[in-house]
C-alpha positions in Angstrom: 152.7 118.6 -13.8 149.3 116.4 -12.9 147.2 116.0 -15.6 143.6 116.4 -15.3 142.5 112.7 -15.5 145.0 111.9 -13.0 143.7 114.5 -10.5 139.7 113.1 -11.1 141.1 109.3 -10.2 142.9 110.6 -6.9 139.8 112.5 -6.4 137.7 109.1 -6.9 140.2 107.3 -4.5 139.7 109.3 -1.9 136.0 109.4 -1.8 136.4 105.5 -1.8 138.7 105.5 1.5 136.0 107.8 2.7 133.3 105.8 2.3 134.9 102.5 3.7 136.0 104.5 6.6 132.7 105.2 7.2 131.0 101.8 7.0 133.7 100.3 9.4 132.4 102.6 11.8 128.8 102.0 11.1 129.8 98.2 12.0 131.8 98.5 14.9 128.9 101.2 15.9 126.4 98.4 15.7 128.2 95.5 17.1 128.9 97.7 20.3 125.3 98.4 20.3 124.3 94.6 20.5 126.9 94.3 23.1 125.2 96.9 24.9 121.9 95.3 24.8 123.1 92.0 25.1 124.8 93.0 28.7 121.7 94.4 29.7 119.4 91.5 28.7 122.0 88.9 30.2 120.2 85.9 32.2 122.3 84.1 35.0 120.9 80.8 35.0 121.0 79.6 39.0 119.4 75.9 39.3 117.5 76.0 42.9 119.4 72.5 44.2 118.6 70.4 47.4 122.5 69.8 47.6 125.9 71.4 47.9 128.2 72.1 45.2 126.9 69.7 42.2 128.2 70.0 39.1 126.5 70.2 35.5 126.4 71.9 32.5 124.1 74.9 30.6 124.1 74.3 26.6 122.1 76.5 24.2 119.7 74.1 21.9 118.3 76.3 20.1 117.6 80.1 18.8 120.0 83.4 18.7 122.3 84.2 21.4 125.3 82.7 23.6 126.4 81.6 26.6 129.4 83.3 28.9 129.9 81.0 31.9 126.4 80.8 33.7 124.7 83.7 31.5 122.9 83.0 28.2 122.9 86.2 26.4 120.0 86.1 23.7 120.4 88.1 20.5 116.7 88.1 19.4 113.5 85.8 19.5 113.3 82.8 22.5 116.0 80.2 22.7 116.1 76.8 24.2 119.0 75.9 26.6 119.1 72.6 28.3 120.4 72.7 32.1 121.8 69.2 33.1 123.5 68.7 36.7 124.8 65.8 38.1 121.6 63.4 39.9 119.1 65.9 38.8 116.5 65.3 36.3 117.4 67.0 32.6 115.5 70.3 32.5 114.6 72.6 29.3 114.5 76.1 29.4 112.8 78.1 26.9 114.3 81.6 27.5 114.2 85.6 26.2 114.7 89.0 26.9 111.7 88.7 29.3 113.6 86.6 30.9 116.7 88.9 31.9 118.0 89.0 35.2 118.2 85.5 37.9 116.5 82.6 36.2 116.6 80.0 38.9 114.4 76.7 37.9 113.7 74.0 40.3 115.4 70.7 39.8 114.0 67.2 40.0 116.1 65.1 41.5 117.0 61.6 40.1 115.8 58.1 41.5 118.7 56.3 42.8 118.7 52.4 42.2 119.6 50.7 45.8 120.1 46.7 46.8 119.0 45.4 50.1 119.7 41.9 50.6 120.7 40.1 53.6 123.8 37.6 54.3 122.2 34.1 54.8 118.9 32.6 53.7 115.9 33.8 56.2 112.7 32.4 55.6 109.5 34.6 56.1 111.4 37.7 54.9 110.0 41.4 55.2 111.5 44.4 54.2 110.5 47.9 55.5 111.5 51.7 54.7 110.2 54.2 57.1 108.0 52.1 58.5 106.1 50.5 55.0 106.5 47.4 53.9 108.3 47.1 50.7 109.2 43.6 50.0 109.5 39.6 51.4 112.4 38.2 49.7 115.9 38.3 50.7 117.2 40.3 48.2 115.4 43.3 46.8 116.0 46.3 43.7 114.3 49.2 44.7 114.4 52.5 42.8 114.4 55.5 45.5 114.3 59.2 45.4 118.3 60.8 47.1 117.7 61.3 50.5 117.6 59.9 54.1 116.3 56.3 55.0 115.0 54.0 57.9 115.6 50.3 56.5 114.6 47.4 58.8 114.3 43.7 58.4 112.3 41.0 60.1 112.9 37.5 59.4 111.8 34.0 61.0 114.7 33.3 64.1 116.1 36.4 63.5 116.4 39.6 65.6 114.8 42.7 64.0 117.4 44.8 62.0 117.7 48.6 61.2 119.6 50.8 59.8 119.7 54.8 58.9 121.2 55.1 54.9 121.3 58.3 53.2 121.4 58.1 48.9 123.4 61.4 47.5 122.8 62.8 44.1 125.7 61.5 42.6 126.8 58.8 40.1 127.7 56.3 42.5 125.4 52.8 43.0 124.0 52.1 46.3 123.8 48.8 47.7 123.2 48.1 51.3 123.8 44.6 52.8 122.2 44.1 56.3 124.3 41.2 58.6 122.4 38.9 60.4 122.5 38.9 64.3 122.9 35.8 66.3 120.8 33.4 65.5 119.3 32.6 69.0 114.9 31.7 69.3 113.0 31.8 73.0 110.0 29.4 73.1 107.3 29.7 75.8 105.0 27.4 75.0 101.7 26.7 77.5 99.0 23.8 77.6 95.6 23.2 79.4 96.1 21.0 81.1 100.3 20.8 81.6 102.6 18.6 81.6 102.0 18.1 78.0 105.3 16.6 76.2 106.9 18.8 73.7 108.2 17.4 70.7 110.0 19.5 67.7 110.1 17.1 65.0 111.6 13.6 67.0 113.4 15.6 69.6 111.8 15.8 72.8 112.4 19.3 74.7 110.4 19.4 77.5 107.2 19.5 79.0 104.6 22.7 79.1 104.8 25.2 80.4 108.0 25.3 78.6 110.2 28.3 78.7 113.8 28.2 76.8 116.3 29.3 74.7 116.7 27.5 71.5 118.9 27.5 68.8 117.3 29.7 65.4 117.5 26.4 63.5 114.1 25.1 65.2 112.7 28.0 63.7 109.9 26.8 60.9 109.9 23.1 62.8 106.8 21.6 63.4 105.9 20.9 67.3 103.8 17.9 68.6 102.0 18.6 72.2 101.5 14.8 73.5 99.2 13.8 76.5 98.2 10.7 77.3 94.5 10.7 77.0 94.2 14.0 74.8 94.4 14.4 71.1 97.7 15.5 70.3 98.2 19.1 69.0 100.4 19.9 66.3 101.4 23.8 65.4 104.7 25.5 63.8 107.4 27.5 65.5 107.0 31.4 63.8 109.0 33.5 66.2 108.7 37.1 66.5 112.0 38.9 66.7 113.3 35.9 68.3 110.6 34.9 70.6 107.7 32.4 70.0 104.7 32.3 72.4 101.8 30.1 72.2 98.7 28.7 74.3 97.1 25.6 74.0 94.2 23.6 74.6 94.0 20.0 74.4 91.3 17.7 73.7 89.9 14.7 75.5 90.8 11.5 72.7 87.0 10.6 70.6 86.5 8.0 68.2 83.8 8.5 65.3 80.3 6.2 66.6 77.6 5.1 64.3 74.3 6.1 66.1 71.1 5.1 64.9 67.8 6.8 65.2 63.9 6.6 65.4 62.7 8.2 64.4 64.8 11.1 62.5 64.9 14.4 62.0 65.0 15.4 66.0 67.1 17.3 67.8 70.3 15.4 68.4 73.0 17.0 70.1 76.2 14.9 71.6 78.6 16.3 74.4 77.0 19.9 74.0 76.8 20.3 70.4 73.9 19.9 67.7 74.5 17.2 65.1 72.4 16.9 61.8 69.6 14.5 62.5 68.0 13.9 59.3 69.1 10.0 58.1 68.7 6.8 60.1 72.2 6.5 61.1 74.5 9.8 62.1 78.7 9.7 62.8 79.3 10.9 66.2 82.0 11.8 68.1 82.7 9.9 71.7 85.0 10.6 74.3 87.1 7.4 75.0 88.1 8.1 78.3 85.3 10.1 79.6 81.3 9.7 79.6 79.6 11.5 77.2 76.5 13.2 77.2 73.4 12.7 75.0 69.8 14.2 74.1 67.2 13.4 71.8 63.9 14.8 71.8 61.0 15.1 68.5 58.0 16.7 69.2 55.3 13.8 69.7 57.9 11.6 71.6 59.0 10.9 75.0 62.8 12.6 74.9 65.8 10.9 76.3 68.3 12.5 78.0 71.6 10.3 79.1 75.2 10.2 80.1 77.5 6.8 79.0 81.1 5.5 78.5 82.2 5.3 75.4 80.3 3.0 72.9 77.9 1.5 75.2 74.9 2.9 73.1 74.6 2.6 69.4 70.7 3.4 69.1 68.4 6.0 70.3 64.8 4.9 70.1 61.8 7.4 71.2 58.7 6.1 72.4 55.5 8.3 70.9 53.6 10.0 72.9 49.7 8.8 72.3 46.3 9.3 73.2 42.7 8.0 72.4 40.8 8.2 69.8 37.0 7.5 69.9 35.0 7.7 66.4 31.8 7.0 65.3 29.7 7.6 62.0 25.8 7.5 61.7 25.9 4.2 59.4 28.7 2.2 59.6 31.8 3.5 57.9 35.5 2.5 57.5 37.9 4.8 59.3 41.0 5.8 57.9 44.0 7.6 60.5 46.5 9.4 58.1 45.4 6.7 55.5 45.7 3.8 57.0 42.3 1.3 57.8 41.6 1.5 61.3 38.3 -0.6 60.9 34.0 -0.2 60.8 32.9 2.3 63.4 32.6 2.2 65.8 36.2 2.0 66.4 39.2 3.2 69.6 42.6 3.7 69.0 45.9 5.2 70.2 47.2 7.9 68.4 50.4 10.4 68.7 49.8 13.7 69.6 49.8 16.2 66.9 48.1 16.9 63.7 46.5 14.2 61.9 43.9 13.5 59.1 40.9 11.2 59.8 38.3 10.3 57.6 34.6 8.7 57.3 34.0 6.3 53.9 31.5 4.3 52.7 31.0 2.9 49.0 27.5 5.6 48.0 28.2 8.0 50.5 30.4 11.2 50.7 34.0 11.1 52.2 34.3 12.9 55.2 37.9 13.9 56.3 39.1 16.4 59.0 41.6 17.9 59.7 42.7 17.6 63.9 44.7 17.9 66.9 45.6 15.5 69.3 46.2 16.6 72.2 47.8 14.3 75.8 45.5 13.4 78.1 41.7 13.6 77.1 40.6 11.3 74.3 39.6 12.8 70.8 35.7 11.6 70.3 34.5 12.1 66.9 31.2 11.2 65.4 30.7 11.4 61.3 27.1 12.3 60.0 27.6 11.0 56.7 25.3 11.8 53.7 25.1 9.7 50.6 26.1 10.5 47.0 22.8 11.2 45.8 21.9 13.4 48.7 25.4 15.7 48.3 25.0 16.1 44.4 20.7 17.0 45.1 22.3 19.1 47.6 25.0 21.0 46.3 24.2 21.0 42.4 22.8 24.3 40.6 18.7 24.6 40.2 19.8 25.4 36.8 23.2 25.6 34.5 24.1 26.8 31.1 25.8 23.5 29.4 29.1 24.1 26.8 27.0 24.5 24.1 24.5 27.2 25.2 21.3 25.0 26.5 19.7 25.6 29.4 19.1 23.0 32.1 16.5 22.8 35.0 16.9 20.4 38.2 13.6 18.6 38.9 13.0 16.4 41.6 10.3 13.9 40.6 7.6 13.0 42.6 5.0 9.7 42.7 3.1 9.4 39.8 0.6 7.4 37.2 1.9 7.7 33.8 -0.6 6.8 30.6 -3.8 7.3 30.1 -6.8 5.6 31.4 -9.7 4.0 28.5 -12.5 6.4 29.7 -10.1 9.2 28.6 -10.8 10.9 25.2 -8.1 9.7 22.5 -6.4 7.5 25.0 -5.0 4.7 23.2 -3.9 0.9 24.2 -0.7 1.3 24.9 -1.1 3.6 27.1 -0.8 1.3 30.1 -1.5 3.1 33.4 1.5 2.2 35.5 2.8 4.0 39.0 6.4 5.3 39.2 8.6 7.3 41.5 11.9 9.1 41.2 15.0 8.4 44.0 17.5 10.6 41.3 17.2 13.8 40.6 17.5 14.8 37.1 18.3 17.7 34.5 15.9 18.2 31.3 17.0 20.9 28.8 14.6 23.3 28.5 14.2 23.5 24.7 14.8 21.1 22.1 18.3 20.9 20.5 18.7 23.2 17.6 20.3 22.6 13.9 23.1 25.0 15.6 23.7 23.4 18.6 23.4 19.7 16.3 26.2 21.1 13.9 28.6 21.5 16.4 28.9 18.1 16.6 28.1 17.1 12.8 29.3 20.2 10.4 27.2 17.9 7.5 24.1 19.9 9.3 23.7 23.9 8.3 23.3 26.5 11.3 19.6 26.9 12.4 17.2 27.7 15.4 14.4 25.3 14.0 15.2 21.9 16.1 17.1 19.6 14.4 15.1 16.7 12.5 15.7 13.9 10.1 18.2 12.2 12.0 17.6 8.7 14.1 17.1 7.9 17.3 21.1 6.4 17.8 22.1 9.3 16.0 20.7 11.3 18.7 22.3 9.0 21.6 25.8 9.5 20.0 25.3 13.1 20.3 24.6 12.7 23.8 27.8 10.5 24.2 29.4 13.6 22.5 28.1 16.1 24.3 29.3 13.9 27.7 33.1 13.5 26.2 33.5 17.2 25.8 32.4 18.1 29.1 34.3 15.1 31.3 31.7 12.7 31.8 31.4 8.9 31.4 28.9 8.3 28.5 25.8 7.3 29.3 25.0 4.9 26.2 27.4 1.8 25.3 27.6 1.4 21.8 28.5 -1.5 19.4 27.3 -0.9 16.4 23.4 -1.2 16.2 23.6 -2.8 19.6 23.6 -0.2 22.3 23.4 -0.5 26.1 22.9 1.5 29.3 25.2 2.4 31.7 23.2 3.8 34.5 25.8 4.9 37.2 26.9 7.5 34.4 25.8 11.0 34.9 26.8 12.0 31.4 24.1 13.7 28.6 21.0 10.9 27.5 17.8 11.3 26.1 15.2 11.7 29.1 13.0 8.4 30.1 9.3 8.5 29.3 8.6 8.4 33.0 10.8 12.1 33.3 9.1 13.3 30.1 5.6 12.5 31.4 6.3 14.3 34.2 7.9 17.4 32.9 4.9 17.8 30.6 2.2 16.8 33.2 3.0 16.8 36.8 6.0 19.4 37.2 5.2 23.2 38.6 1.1 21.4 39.0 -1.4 20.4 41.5 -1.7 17.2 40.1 -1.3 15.0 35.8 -2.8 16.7 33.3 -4.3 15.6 30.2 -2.3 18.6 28.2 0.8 20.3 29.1 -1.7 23.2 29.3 -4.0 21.4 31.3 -7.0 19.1 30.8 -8.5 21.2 28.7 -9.7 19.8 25.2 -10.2 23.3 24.2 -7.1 25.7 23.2 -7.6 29.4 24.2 -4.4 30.9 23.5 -1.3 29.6 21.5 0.4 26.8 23.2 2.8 25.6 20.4 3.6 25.0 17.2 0.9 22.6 16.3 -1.4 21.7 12.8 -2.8 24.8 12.6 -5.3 26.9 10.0 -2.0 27.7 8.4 -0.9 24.4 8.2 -4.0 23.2 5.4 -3.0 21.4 2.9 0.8 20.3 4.4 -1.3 18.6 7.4 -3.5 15.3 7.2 -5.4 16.9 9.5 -5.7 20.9 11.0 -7.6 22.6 14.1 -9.0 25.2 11.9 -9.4 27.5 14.9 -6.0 27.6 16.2 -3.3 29.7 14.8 -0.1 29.8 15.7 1.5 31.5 12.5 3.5 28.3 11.6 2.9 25.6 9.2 6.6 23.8 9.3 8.7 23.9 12.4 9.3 26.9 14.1 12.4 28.6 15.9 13.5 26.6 19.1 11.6 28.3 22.2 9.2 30.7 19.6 5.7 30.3 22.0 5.3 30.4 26.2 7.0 27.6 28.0 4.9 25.6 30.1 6.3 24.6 33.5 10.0 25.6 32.7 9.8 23.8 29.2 9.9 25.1 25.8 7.9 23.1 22.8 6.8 19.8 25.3 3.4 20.2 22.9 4.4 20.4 19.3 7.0 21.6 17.0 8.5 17.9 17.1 8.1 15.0 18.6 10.9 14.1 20.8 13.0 10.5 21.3 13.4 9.0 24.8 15.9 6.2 26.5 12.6 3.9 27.1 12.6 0.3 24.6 9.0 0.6 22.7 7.0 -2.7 24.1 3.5 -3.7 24.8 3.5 -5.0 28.6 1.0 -4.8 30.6 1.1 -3.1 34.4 2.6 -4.6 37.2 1.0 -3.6 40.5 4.8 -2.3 42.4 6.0 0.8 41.8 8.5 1.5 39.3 11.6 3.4 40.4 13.3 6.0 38.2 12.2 3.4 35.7 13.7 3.2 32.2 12.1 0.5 30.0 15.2 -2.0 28.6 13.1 -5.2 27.3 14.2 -6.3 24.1 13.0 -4.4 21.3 14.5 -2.8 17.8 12.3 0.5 18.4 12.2 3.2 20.6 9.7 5.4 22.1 8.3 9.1 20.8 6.7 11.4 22.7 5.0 14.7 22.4 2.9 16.1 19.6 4.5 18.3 16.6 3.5 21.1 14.2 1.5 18.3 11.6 -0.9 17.0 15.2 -3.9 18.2 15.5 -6.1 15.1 16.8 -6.8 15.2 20.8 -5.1 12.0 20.5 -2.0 13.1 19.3 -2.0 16.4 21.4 -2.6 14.4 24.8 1.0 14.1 26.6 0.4 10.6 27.4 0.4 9.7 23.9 3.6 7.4 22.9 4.4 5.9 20.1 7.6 3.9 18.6 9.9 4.4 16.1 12.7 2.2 15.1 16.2 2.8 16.5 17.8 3.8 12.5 14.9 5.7 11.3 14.7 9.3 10.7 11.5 11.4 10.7 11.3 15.2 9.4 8.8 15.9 12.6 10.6 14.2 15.2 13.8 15.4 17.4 15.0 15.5 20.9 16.0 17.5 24.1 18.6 16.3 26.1 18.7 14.9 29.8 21.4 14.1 32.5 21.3 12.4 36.1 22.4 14.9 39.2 23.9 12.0 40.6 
């Protein structure tokens, strides 16, 4: 009889057989159900191929799922199967469910690696495929896609070869070797004129026109074309499939010619072709046999025109073409023809046509120089008017000019004139000898007195003013002048050595005027006739004429005109009252140094011309009153006085002068 216990653990057995039962089904359940969607997922891989029956492989990579045959089955998630056929390019797949059904990639095919060579050595090789040049040597690697071919080849002596290749998609190498034809080469070679002889390195094979059939060896050779009388022509044989063809011209025999020519730079040209003229001597080519043709020609020259044999002329000379030329001047001048002397005018002489330079000179007188044309046939007459130095610089210079440092300058033509000072005039004094002068040069007189300013330019020592400068000598005034003449380009007018100082009178440069140009500034200039005053002959002053001892100068002057005021009693501004005639401060202010030596000399009955007084003497003439004057004497403008050359006065200074020419 079963026990109790037994009967529970039968019981518990059971339940276990149950329950193993059951999860063997629930396996096999699911496994047929991933079968199931396995078979309908299922991908047949079908390559698309461009050949027949290749063989290759499918293998899974990566992912869930396997392959039967053709068909990758995927479980779950994207796979990567790699698809590799026999002389196709590997391809990877990345495949899924998505992808169920006909999966049919397209296939690169492979490059094949093919050898062309040819049997022999070929020079001037060329390789084409379908028409394209691929190569030039004899033996070439190419790397080409499988498929169908046109291969040619061209070589020097050679006949051209072609040939139809297909490269399958398979393992195999392909090399292609192309045979040589027979090597045969047919010349037609043609000359102008014939009968040339027709040499193939030493051989001799005829005469042109040449047509024959050679053996491919000559192919490459160098050929000769000899003709008596011709240069010989020289060329190499490059057949084209086989054949070589050629034309030729040959050339009458020259030999290089020195030619000389005069003049050069002309228009040279030898057997009908220009040649470079510019030198004295030119290489030419002649013909030896024939004559040869020449021309020359130069504008101004008689051209030449010529045939001749070979190397009977060396030279080519042109004669000029010329004319007359007929000049004259209105004093006699030298003539110069493109600067060379052709004599005193009057004067006749041949010249070449074309353009020249002629000119007119005379030492004092301006250069005249034009510019002219001369023309075959009728002479050239010319006839110079020429004007002097003097007359050109009195004739072309400013009325008036502003100078570098500020002063202005007036241009005044002096006329005939007494300077000094009769005895029956009031306050005239001895040595003021009447004397007659004249003026040929023209001269410039500044129309003020130079200033402390304009001084310090040239000597910083002196502090910036427009009271006249004052104090200094009479050579310290001439070496402002000779600085004044350095800074503005002109020769100096004064020479000096020292104490010792000297004139030189062709200089136009800066100078302290002459009494004869002061006298005639303050007397004669813009008037009727001299005056005893710059303001006239007056002996009484009306209205303020300058700076001058007046009521305000008491007790600073020895002596005053106590009814004259001119609101001064020391010097004054530069150009502070009326200028008379052009001229600032002729009549006081200070007394001003001229050029002239300081002597007692009596008259001389001539005239003296732009007269500057140079006898020996260590002083120097002043003229002009200044702000201590007040006697008629003093105040006259023909009073003078003299002053030694290194001696400095507080009331005298001086305005500068220059020569127009």
């Amino acid at each position: 009889m079963t026990s109790y216990s037994e009967k529970l653990e039968d019981a518990r057995k059971n339940r276990k057989k149950r329950r193993g039962g059951l999860g063997l089904i629930a396996l096999l359940t699911c496994a047929l159900l991933i079968l199931g969607i396995g078979y309908v997922n299922r991908i047949y891989i079908s390559p698309m191929l461009k050949t027949d029956l290749p063989s290759g492989t499918i293998e899974r990579i990566s992912g869930y799922g396997f392959l039967v045959g053709d068909y990758y089955i995927p479980i779950f998630g994207s796979s990567e199967v790699l698809i590799d056929y026999v002389g196709y390019e590997d391809y990877m797949a990345t495949l899924s469910s998505a992808d169920a059904g006909v999966y049919q990639p397209s296939l690169a095919l492979r490059d094949k690696q093919l050898t062309l060579k040819v049997d022999g050595n070929v020079s001037s090789a060329t390789w084409m495929i379908n028409g394209t040049v691929v190569g030039f040597t004899e033996q070439l690697e190419l790397s080409l896609t499988p498929g169908v071919y046109e291969v040619s080849f061209e070589g020097i002596g050679v006949e051209k070869i072609m040939r139809e290749i297909e490269l399958l998609p398979d393992e195999r190498p392909e090399n292609l070797t192309l045979l040589l034809a027979d090597r045969l080469l047919n010349v037609n070679i043609r000359s102008k004129p014939s009968n040339a002889a027709v040499l193939i390195g030493d051989v001799l094979v005829g005469y042109t026109p040449l047509e024959a059939t050679l053996d491919s060896a000559y192919s490459g050779k160098d050929v000769s074309l000899l003709l008596d009388k011709y240069n010989p022509v020289s060329f190499e044989i490059r057949p084209n499939n086989g054949v070589f063809e050629g034309e030729f011209t040959l050339e009458h025999k020259t030999s290089e010619v020195v030619l000389k020519l005069d003049p050069i730079s002309g228009a040279l040209i030898v057997n009908g072709e220009k040649v470079e003229a510019e030198s004295g001597e030119v290489k030419v080519k002649f013909y030896e046999f024939l004559d040869n043709t020449l021309s020359y020609s130069k504008f101004g020259y008689v051209p030449i025109d010529l045939v001749t044999p070979y190397s009977e002329v060396t030279s080519l000379n042109l004669e000029p073409i010329t004319s007359s030329v007929i000049v004259d001047s209105s004093v006699p001048s030298i003539i110069k023809f493109d600067g060379f002397d052709q004599g005193e005018t009057p004067v006749e002489f041949e010249a070449q046509i074309g353009v020249h330079t002629l000119s007119a000179e005379r030492t004092g007188y301006i250069t005249k120089t034009i510019t002219f044309d001369v023309t075959e046939g009728e002479p050239s007459s010319f006839n110079f008017t020429m004007e002097t130095l003097f007359d050109y610089r009195d004739r072309t210079s400013p009325p008036n000019y502003q100078n570098s440092i500020g002063q202005l300058l007036h241009k005044l033509k002096g006329t005939d004139m007494i300077i000094g000072a009769p005895p029956s005039q009031k306050g005239q004094r001895a040595n003021e000898v009447l004397q007659s002068v004249g003026f040929v040069r023209q001269f410039y007189l500044a129309e003020s007195e130079v200033s402390l300013e304009d001084y310090g330019l040239y000597d910083s020592n002196f502090k910036a003013s427009k009271k006249p400068v004052s104090g200094i000598s009479w050579l310290d005034a001439v070496k402002f002048c000779n600085w004044l003449s350095e800074k503005e380009g002109y020769d100096p007018f004064y020479v000096i050595r020292g104490n010792s100082v000297s004139y030189d009178l062709s200089s136009i440069g800066y100078r302290l005027p002459t009494e004869s140009e002061w006298e005639f500034a303050a007397r004669l200039n813009g008037k009727r006739r001299e005056t005893i005053f710059v303001w006239g002959d007056d002996y009484t002053i009306s209205d303020v004429v300058g700076n001058i001892a007046d009521a305000t100068a008491e007790g600073t002057a020895a002596e005053i005109l106590s009814n004259y005021n001119d609101g001064s009693k020391e010097p004054a501004n530069v150009k502070s009252y009326s200028a008379q005639s052009q001229f600032y401060d002729l009549s006081g202010n200070v007394s001003e140094f001229v050029s002239d030596h300081y002597v007692l000399e009596p008259p001389v009955a001539e005239k003296k011309i732009d007269h500057i007084n140079l006898s020996p003497s260590s002083q120097r003439v002043l003229k002009g009153s200044n702000y201590l004057s007040a006697s008629w004497t003093e105040l006259r403008a023909s009073f003078r006085e003299g002053i030694d050359i290194n001696v400095g006065r507080s009331d005298v200074g001086f305005r500068i002068a220059r020569y127009v020419h």
